[in-house]
C-alpha positions as CSV (number, residue, x, y, z in Angstrom):
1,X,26.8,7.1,-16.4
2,X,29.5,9.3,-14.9
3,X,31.3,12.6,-16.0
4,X,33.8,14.7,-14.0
5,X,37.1,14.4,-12.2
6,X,36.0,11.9,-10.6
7,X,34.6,8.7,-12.2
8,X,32.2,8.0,-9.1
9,X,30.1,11.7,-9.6
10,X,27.1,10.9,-11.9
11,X,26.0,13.1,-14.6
12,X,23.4,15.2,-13.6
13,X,25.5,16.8,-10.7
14,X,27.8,18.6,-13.3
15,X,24.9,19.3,-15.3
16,X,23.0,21.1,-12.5
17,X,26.3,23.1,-10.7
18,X,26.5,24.1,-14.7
19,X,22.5,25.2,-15.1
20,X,22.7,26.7,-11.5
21,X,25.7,29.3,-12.7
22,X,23.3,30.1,-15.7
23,X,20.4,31.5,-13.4
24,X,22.6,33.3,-11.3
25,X,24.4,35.0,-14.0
26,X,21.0,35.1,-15.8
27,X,19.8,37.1,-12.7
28,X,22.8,39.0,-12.0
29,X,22.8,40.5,-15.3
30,X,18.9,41.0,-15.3
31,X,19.8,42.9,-12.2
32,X,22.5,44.6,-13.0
33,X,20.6,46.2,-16.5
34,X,17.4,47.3,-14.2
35,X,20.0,49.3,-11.5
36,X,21.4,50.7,-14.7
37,X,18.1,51.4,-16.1
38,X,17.2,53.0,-12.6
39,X,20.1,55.1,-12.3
40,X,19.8,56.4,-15.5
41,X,16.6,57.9,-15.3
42,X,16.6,61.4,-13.9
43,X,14.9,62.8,-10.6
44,X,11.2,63.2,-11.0
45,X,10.9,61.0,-14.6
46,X,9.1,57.7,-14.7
47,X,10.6,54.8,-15.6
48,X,8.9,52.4,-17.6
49,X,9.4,49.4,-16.7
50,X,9.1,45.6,-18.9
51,X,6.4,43.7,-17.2
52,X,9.6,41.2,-16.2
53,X,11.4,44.0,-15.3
54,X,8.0,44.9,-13.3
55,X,7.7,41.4,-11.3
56,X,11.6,41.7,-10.2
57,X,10.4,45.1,-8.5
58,X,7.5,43.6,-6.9
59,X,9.4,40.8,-5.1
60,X,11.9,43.1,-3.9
61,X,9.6,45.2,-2.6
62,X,7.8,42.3,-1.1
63,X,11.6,40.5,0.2
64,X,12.3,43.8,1.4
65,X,8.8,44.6,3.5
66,X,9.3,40.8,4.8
67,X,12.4,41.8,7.1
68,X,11.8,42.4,10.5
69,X,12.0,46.1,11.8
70,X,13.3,46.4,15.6
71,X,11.9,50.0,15.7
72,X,8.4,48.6,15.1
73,X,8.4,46.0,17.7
74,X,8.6,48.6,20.9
């Protein structure tokens, strides 16, 4: 079975360049509300965070802590 501009591409690649621009909106906009959220709250207030909201934080923190320093190496 094919779909597209061209009659050769099969059916799943439209299907997953479609669902792969879903998560990245999905992500971006998940994103974009918690730098909102962030930005909102003023200096020396907690923010309360979602417990999704929560596990985005965490692997930032953890991407973020993975990249090499050059100051520490010396």
């Amino acid at each position: 079975m094919s779909a597209g501009i061209i009659s050769s591409t099969p059916i799943w690649v439209p299907i997953a360049v479609g669902g792969a621009a879903l998560g990245c909106g999905y992500g971006s906009y998940r994103l974009l509300r918690l730098r909102k959220k962030i930005n909102a709250t003023p200096v020396g207030q907690e923010v309360q965070f979602t417990e999704t909201e929560a596990k985005i934080v965490e692997n930032l923190v953890k991407l973020l802590g993975k990249k090499d320093n050059p100051d520490e190496k010396a």
